[in-house]
Biotite code that builds the C-alpha atoms (Angstrom):
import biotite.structure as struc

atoms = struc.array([
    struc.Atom([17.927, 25.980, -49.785], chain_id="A", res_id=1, res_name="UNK", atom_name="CA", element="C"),
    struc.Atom([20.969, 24.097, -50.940], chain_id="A", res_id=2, res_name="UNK", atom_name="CA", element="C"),
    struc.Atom([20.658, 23.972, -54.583], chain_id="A", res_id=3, res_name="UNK", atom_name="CA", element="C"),
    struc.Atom([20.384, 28.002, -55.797], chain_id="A", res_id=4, res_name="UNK", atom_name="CA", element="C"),
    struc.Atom([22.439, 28.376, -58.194], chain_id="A", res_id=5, res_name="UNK", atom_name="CA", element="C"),
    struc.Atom([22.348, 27.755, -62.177], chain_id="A", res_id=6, res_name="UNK", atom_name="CA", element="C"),
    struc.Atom([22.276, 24.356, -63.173], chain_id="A", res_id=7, res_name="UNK", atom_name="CA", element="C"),
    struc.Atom([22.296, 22.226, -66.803], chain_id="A", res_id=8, res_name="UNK", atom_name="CA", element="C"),
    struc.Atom([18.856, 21.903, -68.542], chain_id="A", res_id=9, res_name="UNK", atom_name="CA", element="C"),
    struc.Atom([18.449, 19.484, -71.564], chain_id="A", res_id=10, res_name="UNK", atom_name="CA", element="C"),
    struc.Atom([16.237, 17.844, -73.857], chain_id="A", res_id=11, res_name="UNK", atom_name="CA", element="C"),
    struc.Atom([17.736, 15.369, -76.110], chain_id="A", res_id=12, res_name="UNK", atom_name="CA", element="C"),
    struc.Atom([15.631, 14.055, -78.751], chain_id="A", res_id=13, res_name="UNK", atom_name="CA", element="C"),
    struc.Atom([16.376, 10.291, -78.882], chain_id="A", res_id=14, res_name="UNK", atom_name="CA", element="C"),
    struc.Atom([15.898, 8.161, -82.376], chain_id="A", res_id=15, res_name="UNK", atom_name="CA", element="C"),
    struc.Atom([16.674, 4.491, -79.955], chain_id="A", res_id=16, res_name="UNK", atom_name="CA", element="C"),
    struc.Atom([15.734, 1.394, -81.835], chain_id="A", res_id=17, res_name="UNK", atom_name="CA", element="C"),
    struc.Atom([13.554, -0.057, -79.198], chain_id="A", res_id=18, res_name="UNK", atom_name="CA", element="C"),
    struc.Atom([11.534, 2.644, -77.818], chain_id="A", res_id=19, res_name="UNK", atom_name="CA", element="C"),
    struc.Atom([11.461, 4.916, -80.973], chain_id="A", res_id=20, res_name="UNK", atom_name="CA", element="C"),
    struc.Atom([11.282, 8.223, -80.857], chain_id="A", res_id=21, res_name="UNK", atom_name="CA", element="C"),
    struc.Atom([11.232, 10.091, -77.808], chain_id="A", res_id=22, res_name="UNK", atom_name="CA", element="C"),
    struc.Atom([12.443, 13.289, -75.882], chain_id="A", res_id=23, res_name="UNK", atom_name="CA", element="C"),
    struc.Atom([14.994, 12.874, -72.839], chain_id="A", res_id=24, res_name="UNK", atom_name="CA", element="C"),
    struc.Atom([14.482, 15.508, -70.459], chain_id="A", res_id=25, res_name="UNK", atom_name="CA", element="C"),
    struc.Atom([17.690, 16.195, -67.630], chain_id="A", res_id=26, res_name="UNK", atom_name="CA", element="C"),
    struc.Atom([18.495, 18.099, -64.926], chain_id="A", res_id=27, res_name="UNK", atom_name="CA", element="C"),
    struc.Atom([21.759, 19.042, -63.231], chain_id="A", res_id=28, res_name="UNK", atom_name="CA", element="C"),
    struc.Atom([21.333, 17.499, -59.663], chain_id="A", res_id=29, res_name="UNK", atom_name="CA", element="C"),
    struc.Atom([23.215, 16.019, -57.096], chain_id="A", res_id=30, res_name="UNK", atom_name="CA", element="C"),
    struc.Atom([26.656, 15.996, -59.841], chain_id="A", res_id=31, res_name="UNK", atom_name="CA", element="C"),
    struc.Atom([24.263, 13.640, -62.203], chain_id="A", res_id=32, res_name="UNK", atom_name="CA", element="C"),
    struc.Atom([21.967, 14.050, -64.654], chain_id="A", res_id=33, res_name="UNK", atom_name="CA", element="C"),
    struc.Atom([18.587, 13.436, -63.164], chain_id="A", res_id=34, res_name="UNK", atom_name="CA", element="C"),
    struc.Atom([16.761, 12.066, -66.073], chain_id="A", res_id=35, res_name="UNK", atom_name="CA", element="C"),
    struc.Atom([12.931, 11.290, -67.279], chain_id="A", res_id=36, res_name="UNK", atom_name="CA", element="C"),
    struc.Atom([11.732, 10.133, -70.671], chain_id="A", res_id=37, res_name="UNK", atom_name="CA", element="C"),
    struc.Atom([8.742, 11.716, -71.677], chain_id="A", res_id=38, res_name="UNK", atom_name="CA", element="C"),
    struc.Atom([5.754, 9.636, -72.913], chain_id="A", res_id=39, res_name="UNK", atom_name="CA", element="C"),
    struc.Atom([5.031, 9.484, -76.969], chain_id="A", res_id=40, res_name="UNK", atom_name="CA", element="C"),
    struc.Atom([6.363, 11.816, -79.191], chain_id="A", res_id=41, res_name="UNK", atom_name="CA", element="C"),
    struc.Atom([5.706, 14.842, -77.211], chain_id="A", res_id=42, res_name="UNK", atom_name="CA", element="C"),
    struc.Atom([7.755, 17.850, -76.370], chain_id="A", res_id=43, res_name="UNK", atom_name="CA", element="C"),
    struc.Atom([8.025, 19.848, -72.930], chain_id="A", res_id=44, res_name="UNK", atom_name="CA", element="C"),
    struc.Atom([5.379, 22.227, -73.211], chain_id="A", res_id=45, res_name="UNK", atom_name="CA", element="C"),
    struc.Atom([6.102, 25.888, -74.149], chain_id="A", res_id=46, res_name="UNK", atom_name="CA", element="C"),
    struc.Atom([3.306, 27.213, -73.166], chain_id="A", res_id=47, res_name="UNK", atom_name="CA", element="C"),
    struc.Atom([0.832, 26.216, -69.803], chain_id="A", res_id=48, res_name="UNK", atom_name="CA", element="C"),
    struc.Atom([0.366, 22.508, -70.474], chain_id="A", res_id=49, res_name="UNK", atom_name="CA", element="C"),
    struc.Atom([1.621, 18.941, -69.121], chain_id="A", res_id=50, res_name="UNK", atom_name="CA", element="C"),
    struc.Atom([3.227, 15.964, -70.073], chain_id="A", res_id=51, res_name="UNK", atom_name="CA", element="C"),
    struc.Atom([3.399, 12.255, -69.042], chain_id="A", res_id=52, res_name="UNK", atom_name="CA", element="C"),
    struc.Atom([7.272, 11.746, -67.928], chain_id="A", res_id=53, res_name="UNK", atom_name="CA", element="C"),
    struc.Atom([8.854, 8.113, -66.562], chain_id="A", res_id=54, res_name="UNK", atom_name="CA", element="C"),
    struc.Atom([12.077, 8.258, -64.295], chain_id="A", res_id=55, res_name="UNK", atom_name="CA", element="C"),
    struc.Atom([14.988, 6.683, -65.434], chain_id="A", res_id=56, res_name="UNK", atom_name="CA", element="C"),
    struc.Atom([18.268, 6.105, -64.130], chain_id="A", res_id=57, res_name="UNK", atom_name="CA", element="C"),
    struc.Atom([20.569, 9.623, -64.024], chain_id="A", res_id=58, res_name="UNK", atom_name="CA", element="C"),
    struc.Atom([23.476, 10.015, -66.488], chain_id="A", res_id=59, res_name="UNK", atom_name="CA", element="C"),
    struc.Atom([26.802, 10.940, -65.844], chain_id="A", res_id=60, res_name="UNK", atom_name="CA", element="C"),
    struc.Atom([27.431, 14.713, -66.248], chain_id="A", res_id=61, res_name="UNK", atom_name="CA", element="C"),
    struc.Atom([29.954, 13.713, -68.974], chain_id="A", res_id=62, res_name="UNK", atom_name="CA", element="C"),
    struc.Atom([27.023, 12.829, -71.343], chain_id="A", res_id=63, res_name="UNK", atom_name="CA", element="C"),
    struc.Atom([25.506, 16.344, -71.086], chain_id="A", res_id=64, res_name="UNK", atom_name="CA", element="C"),
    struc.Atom([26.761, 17.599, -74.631], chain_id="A", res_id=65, res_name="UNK", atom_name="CA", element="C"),
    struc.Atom([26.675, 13.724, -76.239], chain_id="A", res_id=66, res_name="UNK", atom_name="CA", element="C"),
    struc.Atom([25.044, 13.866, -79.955], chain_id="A", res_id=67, res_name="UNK", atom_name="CA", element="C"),
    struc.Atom([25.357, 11.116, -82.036], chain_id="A", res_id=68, res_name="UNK", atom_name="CA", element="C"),
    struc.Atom([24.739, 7.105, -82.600], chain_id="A", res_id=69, res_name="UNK", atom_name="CA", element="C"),
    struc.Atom([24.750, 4.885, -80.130], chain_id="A", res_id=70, res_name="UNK", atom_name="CA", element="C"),
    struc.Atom([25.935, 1.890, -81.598], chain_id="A", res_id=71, res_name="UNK", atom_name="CA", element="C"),
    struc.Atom([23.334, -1.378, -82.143], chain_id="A", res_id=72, res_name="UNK", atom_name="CA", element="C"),
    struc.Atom([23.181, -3.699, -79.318], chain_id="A", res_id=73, res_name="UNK", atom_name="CA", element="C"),
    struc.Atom([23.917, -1.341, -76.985], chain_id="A", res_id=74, res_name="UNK", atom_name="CA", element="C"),
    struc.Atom([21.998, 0.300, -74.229], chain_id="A", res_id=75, res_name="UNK", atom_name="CA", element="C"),
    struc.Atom([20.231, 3.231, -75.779], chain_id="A", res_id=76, res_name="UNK", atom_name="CA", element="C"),
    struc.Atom([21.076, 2.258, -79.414], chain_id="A", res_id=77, res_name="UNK", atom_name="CA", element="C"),
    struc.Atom([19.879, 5.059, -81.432], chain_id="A", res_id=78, res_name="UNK", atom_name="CA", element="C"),
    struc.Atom([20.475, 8.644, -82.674], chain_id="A", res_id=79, res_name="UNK", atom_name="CA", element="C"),
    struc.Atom([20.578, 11.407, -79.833], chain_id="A", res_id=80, res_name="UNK", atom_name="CA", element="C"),
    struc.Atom([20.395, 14.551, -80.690], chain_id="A", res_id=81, res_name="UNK", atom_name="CA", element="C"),
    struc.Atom([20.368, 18.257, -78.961], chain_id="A", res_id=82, res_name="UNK", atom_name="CA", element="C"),
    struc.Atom([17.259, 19.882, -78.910], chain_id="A", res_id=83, res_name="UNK", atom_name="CA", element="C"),
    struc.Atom([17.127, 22.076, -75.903], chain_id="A", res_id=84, res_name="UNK", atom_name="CA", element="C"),
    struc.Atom([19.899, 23.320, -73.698], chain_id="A", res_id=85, res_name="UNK", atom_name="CA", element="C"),
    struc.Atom([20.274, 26.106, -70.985], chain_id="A", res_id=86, res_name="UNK", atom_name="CA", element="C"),
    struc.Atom([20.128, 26.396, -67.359], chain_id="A", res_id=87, res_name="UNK", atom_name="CA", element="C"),
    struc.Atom([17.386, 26.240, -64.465], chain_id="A", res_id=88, res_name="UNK", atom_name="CA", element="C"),
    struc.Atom([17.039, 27.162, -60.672], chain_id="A", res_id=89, res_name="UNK", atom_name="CA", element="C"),
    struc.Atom([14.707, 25.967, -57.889], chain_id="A", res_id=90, res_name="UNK", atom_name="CA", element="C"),
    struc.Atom([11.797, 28.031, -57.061], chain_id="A", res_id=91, res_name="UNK", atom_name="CA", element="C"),
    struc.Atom([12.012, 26.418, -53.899], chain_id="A", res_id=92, res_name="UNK", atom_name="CA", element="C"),
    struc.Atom([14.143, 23.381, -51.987], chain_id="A", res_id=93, res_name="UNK", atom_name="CA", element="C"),
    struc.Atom([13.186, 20.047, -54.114], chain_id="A", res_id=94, res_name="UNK", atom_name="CA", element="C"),
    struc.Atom([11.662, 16.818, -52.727], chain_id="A", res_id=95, res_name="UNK", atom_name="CA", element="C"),
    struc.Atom([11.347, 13.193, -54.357], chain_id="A", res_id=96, res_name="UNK", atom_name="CA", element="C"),
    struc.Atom([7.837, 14.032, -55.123], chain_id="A", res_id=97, res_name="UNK", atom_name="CA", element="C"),
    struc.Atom([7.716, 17.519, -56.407], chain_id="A", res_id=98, res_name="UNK", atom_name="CA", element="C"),
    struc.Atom([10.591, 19.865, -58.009], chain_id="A", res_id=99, res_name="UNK", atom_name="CA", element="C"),
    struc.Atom([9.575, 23.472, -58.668], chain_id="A", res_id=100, res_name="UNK", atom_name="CA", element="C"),
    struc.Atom([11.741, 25.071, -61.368], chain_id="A", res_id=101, res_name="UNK", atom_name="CA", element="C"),
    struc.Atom([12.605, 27.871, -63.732], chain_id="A", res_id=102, res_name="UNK", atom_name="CA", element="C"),
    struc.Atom([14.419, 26.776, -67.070], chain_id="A", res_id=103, res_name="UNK", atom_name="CA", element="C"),
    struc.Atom([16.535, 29.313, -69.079], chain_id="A", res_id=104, res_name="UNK", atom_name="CA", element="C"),
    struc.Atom([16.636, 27.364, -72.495], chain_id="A", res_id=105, res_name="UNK", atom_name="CA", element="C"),
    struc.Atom([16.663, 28.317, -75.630], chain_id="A", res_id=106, res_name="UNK", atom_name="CA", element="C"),
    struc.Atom([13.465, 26.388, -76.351], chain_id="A", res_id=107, res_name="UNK", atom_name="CA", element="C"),
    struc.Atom([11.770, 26.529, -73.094], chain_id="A", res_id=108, res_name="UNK", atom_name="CA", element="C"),
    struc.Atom([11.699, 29.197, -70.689], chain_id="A", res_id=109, res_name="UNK", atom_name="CA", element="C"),
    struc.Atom([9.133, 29.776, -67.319], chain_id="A", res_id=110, res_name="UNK", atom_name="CA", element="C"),
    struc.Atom([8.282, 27.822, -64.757], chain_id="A", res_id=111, res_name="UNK", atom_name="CA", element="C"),
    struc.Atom([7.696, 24.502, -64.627], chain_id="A", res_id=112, res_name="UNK", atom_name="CA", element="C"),
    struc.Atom([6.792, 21.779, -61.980], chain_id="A", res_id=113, res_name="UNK", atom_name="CA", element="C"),
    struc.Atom([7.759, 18.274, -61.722], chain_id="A", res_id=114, res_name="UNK", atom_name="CA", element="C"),
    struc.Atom([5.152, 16.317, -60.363], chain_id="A", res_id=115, res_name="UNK", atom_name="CA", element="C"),
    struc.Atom([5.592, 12.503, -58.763], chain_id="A", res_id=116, res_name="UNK", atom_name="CA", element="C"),
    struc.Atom([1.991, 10.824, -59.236], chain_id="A", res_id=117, res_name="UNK", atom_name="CA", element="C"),
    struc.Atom([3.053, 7.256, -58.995], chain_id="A", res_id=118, res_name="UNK", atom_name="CA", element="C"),
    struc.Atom([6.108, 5.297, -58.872], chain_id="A", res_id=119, res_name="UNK", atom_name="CA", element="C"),
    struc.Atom([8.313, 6.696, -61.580], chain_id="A", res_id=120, res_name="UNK", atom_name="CA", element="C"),
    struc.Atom([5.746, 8.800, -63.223], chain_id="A", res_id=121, res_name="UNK", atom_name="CA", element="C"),
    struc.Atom([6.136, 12.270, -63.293], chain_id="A", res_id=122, res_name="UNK", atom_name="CA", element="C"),
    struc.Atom([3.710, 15.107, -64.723], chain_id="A", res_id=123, res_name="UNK", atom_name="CA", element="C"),
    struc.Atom([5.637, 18.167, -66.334], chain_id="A", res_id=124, res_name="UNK", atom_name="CA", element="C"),
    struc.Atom([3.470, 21.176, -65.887], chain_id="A", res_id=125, res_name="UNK", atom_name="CA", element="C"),
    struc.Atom([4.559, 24.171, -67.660], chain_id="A", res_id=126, res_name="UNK", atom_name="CA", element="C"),
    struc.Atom([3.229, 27.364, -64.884], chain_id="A", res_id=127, res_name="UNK", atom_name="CA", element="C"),
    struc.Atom([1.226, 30.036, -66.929], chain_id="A", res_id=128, res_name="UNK", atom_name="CA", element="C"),
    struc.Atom([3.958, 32.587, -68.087], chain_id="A", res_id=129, res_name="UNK", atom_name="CA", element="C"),
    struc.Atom([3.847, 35.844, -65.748], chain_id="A", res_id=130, res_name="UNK", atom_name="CA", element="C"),
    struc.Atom([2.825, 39.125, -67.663], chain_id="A", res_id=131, res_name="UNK", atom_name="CA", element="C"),
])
């Protein structure tokens, strides 16, 4: 498998002016961010659950710490802050269609799947946490 090691987990909580609020969630892939918005208001699940993400383009790795205001008319306009950071590894090697993690956060922590069901929509299913 080519991606083992540690990689950058986050979930930025985004304030935009055109979407509202909603939670960005990224993964260190491929020297990007690979990114998905997640649906609504809602939060990666902490405990065994799932949630409705869409793809979106990947960030640059130099907008992993970013918190702050984007200013008006620009693309994200809005407040971005930091709710989640740590690390994750592969479970196994990742496809476009499925990605089988484990996240080290300070929020989240387990395994996790990331689903494709449909062109750029994603399902975030937190595994049942191992006793």
């Amino acid at each position: 498998m080519s991606e083992t090691s540690e990689k950058l987990y986050i979930v930025q909580k985004h304030t935009a002016e055109k979407r509202g609020l909603h939670y960005d969630f990224r993964l260190e892939y491929a020297g990007e961010l690979r990114s998905w918005a997640l649906t609504g208001h809602t939060v990666p699940p902490a405990k065994a659950g799932r949630v409705t993400m869409i793809r979106v383009e990947d960030h640059p790795m130099e907008w992993a710490d970013f918190q702050g205001t984007i200013p008006s008319g620009e693309y994200g306009a809005g407040t971005v802050e930091m709710w989640d950071k740590g690390t994750f590894t592969f479970r196994s090697e990742p496809s476009e269609s499925k990605w089988s993690i484990t996240i080290s956060g300070t929020k989240l922590q387990g395994d996790y799947t990331i689903l494709k069901v449909r062109e750029k929509i994603y399902y975030l299913i937190k595994k049942k946490d191992r006793l």
